[in-house]
C-alpha positions, -999 to +999 in steps of 0.1 A: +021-728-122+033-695-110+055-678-137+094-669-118+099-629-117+135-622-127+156-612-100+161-580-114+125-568-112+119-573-071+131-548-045+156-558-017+135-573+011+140-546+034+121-524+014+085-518+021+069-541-001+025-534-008+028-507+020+032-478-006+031-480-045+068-471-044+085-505-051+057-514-079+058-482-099+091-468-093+112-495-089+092-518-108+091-549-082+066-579-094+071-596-061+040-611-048+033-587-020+039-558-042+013-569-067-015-579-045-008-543-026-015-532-059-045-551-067-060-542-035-053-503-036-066-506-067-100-520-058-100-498-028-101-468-052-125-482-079-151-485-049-146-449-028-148-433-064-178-456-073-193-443-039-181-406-044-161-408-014-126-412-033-099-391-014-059-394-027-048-381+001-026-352-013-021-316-009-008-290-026+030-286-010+038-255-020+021-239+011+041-267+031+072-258+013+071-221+022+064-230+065+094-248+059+112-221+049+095-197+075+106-224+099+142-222+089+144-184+087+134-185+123+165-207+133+148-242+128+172-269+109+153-284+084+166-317+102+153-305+130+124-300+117+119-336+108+124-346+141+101-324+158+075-328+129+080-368+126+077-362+091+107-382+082+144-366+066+133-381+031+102-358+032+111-327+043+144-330+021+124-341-008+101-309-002+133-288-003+154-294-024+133-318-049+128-355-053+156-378-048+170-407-066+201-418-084+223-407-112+201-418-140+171-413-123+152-388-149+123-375-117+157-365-096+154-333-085+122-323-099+097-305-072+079-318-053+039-307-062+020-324-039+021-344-005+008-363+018-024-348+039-007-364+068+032-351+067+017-318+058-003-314+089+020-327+109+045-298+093+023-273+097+019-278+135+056-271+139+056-237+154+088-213+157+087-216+199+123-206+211+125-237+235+125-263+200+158-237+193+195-250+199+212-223+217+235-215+188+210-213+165+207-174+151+172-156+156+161-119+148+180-097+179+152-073+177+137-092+211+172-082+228+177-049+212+139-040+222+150-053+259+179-033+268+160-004+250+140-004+276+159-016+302+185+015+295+147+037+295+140+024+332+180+038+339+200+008+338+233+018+320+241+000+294+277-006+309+258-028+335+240-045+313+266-055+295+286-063+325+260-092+332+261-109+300+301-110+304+301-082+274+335-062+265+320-026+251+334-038+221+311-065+215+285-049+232+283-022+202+287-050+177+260-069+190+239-039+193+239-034+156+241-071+146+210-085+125+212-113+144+216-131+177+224-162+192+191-181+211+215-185+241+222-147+244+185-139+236+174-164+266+197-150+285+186-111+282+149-127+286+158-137+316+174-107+325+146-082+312+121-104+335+137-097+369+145-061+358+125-047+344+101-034+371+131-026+392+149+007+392+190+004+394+205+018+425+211+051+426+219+065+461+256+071+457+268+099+435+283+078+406+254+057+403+233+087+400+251+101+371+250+070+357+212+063+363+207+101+347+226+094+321+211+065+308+175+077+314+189+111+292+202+084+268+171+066+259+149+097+259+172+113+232+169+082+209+130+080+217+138+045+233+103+030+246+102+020+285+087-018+293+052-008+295+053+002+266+047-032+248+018-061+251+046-087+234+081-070+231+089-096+204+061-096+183+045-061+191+049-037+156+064-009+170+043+027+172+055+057+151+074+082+168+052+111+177+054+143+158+058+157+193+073+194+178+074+210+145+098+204+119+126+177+119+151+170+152+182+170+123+201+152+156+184+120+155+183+119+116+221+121+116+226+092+147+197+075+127+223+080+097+254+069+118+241+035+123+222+038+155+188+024+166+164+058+173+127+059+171+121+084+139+087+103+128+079+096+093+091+128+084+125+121+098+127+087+086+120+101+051+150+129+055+171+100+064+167+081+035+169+108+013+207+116+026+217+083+025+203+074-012+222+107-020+251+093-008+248+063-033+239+037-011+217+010-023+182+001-008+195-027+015+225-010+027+198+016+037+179-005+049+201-019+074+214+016+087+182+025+096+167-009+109+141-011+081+131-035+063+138-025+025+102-029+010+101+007+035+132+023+023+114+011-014+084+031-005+101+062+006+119+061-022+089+061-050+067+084-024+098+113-027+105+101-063+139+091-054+157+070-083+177+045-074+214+049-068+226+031-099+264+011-089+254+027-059+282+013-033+273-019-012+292-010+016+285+011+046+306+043+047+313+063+081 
């Protein structure tokens, strides 16, 4: 005669009874299906290891944790993620932001150490391609930065360009300095940049020659590269500035200073930092001015011996 389990002891019946330990270790279900899943996995183990050909099935998820991040800092949800993965909410959550479980649940919370071979292949073959994207998702804007760069090199003005992305000047410069763009805007200056940029503007008439001058004059002050210049404008690292004449072009250093994206040599790079750590500016506000990363304006720093600004002010000053 079968001794009853107490009620209390079996899982709701739309849990998933013997098709994971869950319900039998966790939630401590005695159910019949739970128990014989149990027995059998059980057996199923005993033999592999008896055979040396045991395998749990887990990885470490730290390296799965940190493409999850990756993904996210590239403009991926991590509920999108899930979905394009397959991996499930409750995974990629759990990886995250740490096992969950209620109230008096004493594991809630607590990282997650190891996972499934599976979910961690399948969330490793998640890749950051712009099409999995939403279009108000925010991505790195050196991709459109890079583009008009060298759009504005070939002579387009930027006033034009600007003009075709239904830009006001105003939030043409703001854009221009932003971080950051929309995946909309950046599709949209990809497609741009593809039809332009073996074409020349038009430039017959007198005020689209000045203009077409101008621009060309613009981009070679600010040692803007031209398309050609890149394999992958994305992705390429971008070449040092030549040390194309003696000493430092003091010109660039201060637009460099002022905010504005110019191509420095290292030697003009380095003057930069200098005047701005001597203003009192900390190593990210530096950073940004210039359009470094700040492990570089870190470097700079210890190579010229440059302490830290202590207090130094967070704010960008004109």
């Amino acid at each position: 005669m079968t001794t009853p389990v107490p009620e209390r002891f079996i899982c709701p019946p739309d849990h998933k009874h013997a098709a994971t330990g869950t319900c039998y270790v966790f939630h401590k279900c005695r159910c019949d299906a739970c128990r014989a899943g149990r027995s059998a996995a059980a057996t199923s183990r005993n033999r592999q290891k008896a055979y040396g050909r045991y395998d749990h099935g887990l990885v470490d998820a730290a390296p799965v944790r940190e493409h999850i991040q990756y993904l996210q800092s590239c403009g991926l949800g991590w509920k999108r993620i899930a979905e394009i993965s397959g991996a499930g909410t409750t995974a990629i959550g759990s990886l995250i932001y740490g096992r969950k479980g209620g109230t008096s649940d004493p594991r809630k919370g607590e990282v997650i150490k190891r996972t499934t071979r599976e979910k961690a292949d399948r969330i490793l073959a998640v890749k950051p391609d712009l099409s999995l994207l939403a279009a108000g998702a925010y991505i790195s804007s050196r991709g459109v930065h890079r583009r008009v760069q060298a759009l504005v090199a070939r002579g387009w003005s930027q006033s034009k360009l600007s003009a075709m992305v239904g830009r006001e000047p105003g939030n043409w410069f703001t854009m221009m300095q932003a971080p950051s763009v929309t995946v909309a805007l950046h599709r949209e200056f990809a497609e741009i940049y593809e039809r332009l940029w073996n074409e020349e503007p038009p430039h017959a008439d007198h005020r689209d020659k000045i203009a077409y001058s101008r621009s060309i004059n613009y981009a070679a002050a600010r040692r803007w590269l031209p398309p050609l210049a890149w394999d992958d404008i994305d992705t390429d690292v971008e070449p040092p500035a030549q040390e194309e004449t003696v000493g430092i072009d003091e010109a660039l250093v201060l637009l460099a200073i002022a905010g504005e994206q110019v191509r420095l040599t290292p030697e003009e790079r380095r003057a930069a930092v200098t005047e701005l750590n001597a203003s009192r500016l900390n190593d990210s506000v530096i950073a940004e001015r210039l359009h470094v990363t700040t492990r570089t304006v870190l470097r700079i720093r210890q190579e010229l011996d440059l302490a830290a600004a202590v207090g130094a002010d967070k704010q960008i000053v004109a």
